[in-house]
Residue frames as qw, qx, qy, qz and C-alpha x, y, z in Angstrom:
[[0.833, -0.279, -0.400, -0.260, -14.39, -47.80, -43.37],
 [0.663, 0.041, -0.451, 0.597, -11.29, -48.60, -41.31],
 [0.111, 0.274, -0.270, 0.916, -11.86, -45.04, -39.46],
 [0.441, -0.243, 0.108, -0.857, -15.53, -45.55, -38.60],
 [0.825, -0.154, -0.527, -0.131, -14.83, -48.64, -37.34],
 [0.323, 0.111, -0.508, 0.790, -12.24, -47.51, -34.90],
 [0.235, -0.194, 0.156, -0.939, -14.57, -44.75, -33.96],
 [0.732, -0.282, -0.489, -0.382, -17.54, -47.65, -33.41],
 [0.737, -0.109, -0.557, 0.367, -15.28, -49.94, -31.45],
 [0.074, 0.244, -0.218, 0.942, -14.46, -46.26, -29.22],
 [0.433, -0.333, 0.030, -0.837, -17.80, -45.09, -28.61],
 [0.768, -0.284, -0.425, -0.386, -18.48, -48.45, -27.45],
 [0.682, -0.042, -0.486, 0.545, -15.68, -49.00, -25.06],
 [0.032, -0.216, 0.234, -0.947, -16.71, -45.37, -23.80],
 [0.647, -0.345, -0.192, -0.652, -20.64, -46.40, -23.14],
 [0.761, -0.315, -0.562, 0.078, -19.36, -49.62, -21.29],
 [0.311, 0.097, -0.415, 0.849, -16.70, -47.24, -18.85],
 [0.302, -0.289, 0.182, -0.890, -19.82, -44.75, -18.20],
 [0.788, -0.360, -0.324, -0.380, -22.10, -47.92, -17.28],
 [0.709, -0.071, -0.489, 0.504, -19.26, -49.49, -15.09],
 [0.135, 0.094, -0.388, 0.907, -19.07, -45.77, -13.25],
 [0.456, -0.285, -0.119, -0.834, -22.85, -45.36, -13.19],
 [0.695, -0.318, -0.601, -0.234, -23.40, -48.70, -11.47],
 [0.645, -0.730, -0.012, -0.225, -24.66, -48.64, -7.83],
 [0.893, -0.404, 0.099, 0.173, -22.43, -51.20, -6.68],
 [0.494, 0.670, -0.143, 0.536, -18.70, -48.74, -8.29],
 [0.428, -0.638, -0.325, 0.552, -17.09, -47.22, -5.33],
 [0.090, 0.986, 0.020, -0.136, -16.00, -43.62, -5.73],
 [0.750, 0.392, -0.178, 0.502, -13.00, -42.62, -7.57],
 [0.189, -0.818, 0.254, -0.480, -12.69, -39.70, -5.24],
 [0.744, -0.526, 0.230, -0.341, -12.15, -42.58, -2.65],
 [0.963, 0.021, 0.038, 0.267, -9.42, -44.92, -4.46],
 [0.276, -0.640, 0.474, 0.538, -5.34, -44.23, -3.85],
 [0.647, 0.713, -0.268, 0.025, -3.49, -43.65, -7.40],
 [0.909, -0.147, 0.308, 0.239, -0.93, -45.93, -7.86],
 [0.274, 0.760, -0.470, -0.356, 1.81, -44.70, -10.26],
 [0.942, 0.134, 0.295, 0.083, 2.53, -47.60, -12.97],
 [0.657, 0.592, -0.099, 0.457, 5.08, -45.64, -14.99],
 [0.428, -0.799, 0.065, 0.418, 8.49, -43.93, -13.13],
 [0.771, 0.465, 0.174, 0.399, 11.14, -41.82, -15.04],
 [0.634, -0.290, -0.018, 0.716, 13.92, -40.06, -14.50],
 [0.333, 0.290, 0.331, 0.834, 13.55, -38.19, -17.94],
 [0.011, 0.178, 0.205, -0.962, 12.06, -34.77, -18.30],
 [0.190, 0.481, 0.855, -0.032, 7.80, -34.98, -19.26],
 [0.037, -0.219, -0.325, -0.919, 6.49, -32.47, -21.42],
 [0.428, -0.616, -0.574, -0.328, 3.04, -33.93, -20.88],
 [0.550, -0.541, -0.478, 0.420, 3.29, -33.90, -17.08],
 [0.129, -0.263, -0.203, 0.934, 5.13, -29.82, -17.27],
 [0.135, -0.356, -0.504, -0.775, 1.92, -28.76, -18.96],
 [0.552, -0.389, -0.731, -0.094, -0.38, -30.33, -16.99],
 [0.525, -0.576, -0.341, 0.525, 1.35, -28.98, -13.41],
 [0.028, 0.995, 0.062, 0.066, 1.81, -25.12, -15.30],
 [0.440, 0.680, -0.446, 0.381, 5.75, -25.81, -14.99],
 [0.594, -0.636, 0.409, -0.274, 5.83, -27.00, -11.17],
 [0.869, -0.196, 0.449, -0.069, 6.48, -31.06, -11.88],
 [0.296, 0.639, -0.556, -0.441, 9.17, -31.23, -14.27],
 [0.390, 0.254, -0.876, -0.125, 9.87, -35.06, -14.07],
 [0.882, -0.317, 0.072, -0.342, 7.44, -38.03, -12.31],
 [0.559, 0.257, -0.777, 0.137, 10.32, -40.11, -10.52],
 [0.612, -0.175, -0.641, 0.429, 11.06, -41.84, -7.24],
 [0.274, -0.127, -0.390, 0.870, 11.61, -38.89, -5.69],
 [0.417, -0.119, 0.156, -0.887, 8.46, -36.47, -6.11],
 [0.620, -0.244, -0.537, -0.518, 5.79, -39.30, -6.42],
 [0.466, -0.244, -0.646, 0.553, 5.90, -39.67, -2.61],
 [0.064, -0.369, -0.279, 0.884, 5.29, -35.94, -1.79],
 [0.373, 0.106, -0.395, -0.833, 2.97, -35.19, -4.83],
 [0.537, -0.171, -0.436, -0.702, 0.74, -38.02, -4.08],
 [0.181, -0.011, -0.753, 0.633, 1.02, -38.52, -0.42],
 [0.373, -0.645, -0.325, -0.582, -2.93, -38.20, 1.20],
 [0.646, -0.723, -0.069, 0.234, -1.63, -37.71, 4.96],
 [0.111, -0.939, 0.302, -0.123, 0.44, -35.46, 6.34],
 [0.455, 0.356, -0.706, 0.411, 4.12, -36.84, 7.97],
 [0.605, -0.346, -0.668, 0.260, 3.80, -38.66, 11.37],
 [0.315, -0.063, -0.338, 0.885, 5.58, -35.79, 13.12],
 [0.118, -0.139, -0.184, -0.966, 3.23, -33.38, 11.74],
 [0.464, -0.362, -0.592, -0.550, 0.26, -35.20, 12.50],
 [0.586, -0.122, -0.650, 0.468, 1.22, -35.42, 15.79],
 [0.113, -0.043, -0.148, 0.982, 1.63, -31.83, 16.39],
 [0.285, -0.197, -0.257, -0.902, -1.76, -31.40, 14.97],
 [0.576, -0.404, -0.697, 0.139, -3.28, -34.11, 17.47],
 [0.446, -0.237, -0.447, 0.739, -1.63, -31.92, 20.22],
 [0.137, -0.018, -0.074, -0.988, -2.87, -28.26, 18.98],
 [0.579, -0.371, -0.534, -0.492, -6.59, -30.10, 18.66],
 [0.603, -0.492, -0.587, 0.221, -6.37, -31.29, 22.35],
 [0.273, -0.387, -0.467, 0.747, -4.98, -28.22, 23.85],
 [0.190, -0.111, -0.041, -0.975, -7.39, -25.88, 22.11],
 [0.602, -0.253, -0.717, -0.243, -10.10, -28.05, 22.92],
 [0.495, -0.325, -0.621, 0.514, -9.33, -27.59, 26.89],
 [0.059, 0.043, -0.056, 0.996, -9.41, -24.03, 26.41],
 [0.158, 0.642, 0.549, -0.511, -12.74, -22.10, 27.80],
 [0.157, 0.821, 0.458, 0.301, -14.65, -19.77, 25.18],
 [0.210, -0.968, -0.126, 0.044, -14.04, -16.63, 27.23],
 [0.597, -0.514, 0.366, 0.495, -10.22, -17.51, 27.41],
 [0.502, 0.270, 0.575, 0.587, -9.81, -18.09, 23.56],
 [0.105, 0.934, 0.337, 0.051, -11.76, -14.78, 23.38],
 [0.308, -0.899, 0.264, 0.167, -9.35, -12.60, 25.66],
 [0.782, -0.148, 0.552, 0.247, -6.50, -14.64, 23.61],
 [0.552, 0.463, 0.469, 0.511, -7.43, -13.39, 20.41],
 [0.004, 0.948, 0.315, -0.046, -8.06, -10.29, 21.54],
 [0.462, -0.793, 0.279, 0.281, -4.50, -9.96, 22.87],
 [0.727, 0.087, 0.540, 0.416, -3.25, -11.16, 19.38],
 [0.287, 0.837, 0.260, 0.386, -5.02, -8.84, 17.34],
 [0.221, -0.928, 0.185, 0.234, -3.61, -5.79, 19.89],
 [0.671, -0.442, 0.363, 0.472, -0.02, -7.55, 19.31],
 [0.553, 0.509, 0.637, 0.174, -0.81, -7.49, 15.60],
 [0.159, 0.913, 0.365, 0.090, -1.98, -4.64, 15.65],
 [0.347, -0.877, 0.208, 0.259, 0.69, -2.92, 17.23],
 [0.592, -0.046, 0.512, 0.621, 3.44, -4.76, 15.10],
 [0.495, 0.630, 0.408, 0.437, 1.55, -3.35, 11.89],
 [0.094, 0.995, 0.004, -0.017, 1.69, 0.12, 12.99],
 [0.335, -0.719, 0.415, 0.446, 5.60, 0.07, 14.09],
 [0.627, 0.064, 0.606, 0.485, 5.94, -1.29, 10.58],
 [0.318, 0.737, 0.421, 0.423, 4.09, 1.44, 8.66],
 [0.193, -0.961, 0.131, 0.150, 5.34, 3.99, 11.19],
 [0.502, -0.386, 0.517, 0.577, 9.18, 2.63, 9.94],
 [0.450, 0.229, 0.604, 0.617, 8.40, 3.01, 6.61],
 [0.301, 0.860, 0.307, 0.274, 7.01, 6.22, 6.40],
 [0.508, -0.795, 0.235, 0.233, 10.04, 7.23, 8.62],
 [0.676, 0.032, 0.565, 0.471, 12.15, 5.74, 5.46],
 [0.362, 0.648, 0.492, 0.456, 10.25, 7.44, 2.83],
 [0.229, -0.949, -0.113, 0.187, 10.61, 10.66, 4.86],
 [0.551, -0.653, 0.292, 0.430, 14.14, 10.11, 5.15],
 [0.686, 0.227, 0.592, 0.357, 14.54, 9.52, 1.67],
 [0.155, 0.864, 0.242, 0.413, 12.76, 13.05, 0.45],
 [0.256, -0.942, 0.118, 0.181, 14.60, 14.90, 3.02],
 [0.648, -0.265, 0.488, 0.522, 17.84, 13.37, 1.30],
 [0.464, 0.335, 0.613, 0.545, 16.85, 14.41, -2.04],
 [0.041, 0.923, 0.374, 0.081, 15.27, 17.54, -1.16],
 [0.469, 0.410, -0.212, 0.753, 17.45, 20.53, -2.14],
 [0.612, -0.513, -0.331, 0.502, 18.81, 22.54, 0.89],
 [0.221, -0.266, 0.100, 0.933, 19.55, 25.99, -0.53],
 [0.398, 0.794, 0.427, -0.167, 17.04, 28.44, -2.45],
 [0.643, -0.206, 0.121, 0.728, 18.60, 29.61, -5.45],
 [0.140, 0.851, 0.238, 0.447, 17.23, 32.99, -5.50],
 [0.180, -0.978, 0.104, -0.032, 18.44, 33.87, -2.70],
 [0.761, -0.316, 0.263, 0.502, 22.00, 32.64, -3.65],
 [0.430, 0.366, 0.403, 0.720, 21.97, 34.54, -6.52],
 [0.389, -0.882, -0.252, -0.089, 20.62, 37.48, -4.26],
 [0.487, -0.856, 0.074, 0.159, 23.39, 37.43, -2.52],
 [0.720, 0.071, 0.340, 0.601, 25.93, 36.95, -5.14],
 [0.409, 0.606, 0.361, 0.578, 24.94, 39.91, -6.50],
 [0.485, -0.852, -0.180, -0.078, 24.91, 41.51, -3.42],
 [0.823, -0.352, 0.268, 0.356, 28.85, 40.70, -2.94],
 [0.575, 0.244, 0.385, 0.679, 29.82, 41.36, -6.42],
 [0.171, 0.457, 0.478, 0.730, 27.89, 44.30, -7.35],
 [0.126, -0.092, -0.753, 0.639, 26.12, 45.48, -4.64],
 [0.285, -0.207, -0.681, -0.642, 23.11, 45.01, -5.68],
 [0.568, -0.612, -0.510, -0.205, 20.16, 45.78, -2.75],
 [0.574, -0.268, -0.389, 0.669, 22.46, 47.34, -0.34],
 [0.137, -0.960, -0.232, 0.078, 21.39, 50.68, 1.70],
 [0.480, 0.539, -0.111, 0.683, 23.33, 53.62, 0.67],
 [0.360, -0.873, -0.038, -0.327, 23.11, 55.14, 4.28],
 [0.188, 0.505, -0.662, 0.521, 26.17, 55.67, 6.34],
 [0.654, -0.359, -0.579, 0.328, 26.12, 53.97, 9.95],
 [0.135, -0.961, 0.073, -0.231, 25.78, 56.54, 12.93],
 [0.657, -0.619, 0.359, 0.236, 29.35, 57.41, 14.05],
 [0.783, 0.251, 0.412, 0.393, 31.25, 56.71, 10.77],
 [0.375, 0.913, 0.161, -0.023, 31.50, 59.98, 9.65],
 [0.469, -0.607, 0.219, 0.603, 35.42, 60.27, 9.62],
 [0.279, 0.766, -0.387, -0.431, 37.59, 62.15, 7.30],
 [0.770, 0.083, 0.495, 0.393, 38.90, 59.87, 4.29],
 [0.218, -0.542, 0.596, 0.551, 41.95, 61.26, 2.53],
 [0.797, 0.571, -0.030, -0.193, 41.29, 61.33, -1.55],
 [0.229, 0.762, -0.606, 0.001, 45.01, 60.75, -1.26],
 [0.685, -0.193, 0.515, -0.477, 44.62, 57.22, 0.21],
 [0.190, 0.080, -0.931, -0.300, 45.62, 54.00, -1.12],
 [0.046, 0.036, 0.931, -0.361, 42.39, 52.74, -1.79],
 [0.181, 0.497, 0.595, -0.606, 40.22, 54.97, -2.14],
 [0.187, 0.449, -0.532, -0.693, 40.31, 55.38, -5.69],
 [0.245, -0.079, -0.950, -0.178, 39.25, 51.37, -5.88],
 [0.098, 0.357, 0.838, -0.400, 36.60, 52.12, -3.19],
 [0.180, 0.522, -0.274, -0.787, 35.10, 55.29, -5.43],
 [0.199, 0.368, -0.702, -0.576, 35.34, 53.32, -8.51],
 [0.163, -0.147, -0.968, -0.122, 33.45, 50.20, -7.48],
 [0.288, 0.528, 0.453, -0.658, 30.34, 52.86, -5.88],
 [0.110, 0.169, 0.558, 0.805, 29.71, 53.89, -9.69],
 [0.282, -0.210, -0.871, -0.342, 26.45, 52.26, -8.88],
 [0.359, -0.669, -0.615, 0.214, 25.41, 53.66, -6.27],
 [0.048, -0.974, -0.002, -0.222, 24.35, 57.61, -4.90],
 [0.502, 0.378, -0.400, 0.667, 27.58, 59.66, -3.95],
 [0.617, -0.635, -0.358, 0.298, 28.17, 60.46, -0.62],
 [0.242, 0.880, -0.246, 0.327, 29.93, 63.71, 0.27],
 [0.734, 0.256, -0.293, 0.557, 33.38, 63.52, 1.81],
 [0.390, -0.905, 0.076, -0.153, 33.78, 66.14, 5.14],
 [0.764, -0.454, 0.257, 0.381, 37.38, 66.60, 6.11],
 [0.644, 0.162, 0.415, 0.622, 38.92, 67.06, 2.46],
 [0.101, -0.577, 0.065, 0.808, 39.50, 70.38, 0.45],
 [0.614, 0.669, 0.262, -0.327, 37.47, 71.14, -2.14],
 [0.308, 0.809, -0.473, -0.164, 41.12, 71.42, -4.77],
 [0.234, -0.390, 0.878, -0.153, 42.10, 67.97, -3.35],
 [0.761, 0.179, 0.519, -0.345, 39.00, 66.37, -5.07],
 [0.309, 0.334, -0.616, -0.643, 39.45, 64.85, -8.60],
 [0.700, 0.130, -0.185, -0.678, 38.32, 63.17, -10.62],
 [0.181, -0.304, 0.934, -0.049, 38.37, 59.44, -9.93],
 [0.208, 0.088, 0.953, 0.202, 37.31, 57.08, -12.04],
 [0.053, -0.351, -0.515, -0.780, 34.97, 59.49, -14.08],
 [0.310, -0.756, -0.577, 0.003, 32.82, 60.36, -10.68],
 [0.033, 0.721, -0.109, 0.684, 32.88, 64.00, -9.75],
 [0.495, -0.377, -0.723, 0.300, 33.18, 63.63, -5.94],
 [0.304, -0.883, -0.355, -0.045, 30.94, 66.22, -3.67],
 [0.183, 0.367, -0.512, 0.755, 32.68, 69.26, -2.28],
 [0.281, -0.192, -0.727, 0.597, 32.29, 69.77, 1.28],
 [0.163, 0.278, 0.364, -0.874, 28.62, 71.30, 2.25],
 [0.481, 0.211, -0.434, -0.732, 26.91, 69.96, -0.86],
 [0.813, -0.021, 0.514, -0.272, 24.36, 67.69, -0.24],
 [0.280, -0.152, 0.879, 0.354, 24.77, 64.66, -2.76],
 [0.488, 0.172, -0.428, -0.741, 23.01, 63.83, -6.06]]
């Protein structure tokens, strides 16, 4: 009984509020200033819900700027001033005006997307590798082993090289790999063996 009296004593204090707003002679709420009746320092759950986390506390200090309906003097000023001098302005001017904005605009946006794909360039050329490593390993193997290297003399080269020769034992030894060349100049009894390769006598073409 005690509950569905409450809930009477309610619904009736709600039906008088919606006549009091429904009557002709109400003004608009849209049209009356909020007053603030409570101030507090402390921190307001209700109130951070309400504002999504923006209004932690309703004191002194925000309830000026949070329920201010004009702007600051200064400001309104300024906006007095910008209404009167665009107001003087012709049509055709304000035209050629905006036009020359947009260009300025326009131009800003590009030197901004032209810097930043100039960035992003610079960025991939930084990260982008500088060597190919086939052909380093081409030419390693070239160096070490000679691995791809013509087996043809240069014209003019033909001198005589001494099997007796510091040197030429190591130079011999590291051809393994490659066709023999014959040797002009040397004596066919003066050839051995070096380093298990039979070297050409003199008038025999090579193998």
């Amino acid at each position: 009984p005690s509950v569905l009296d409450s809930f009477a004593l309610l619904s009736g204090q709600l039906n008088t509020l919606n006549k009091v707003l429904k009557h002709e002679k109400t003004p608009l709420l849209r049209n009356q200033v909020i007053i603030p009746l409570v101030l507090s320092p402390d921190r307001d759950e209700e109130i951070m819900r309400q504002t999504e986390g923006r209004v932690p506390v309703f004191s002194h200090e925000v309830v000026p700027d949070h329920l201010r309906t004009k702007p600051d003097p200064e400001v309104e000023e300024q906006e007095k001033q910008l209404i009167t001098d665009a107001a003087r302005i012709s049509p055709d001017v304000a035209q050629k005006q905006i036009q020359s904005l947009n260009k300025m605009c326009s131009n800003l946006l590009e030197k901004i997307s032209k810097e930043e794909r100039e960035s992003e360039s610079g960025g991939l050329r930084q990260n982008k590798q500088t060597f190919n490593p086939a052909d380093t390993n081409a030419l390693v193997a070239a160096v070490a082993f000679g691995k791809g290297l013509s087996n043809r003399r240069p014209p003019g080269s033909g001198g005589s090289v001494q099997s007796g020769q510091p040197g030429a034992g190591a130079i011999i030894a590291g051809a393994s790999g490659m066709q023999q060349v014959p040797m002009s100049g040397a004596p066919a009894q003066q050839q051995p063996m070096l380093a298990g390769v039979q070297m050409a006598q003199t008038g025999q073409p090579g193998k």
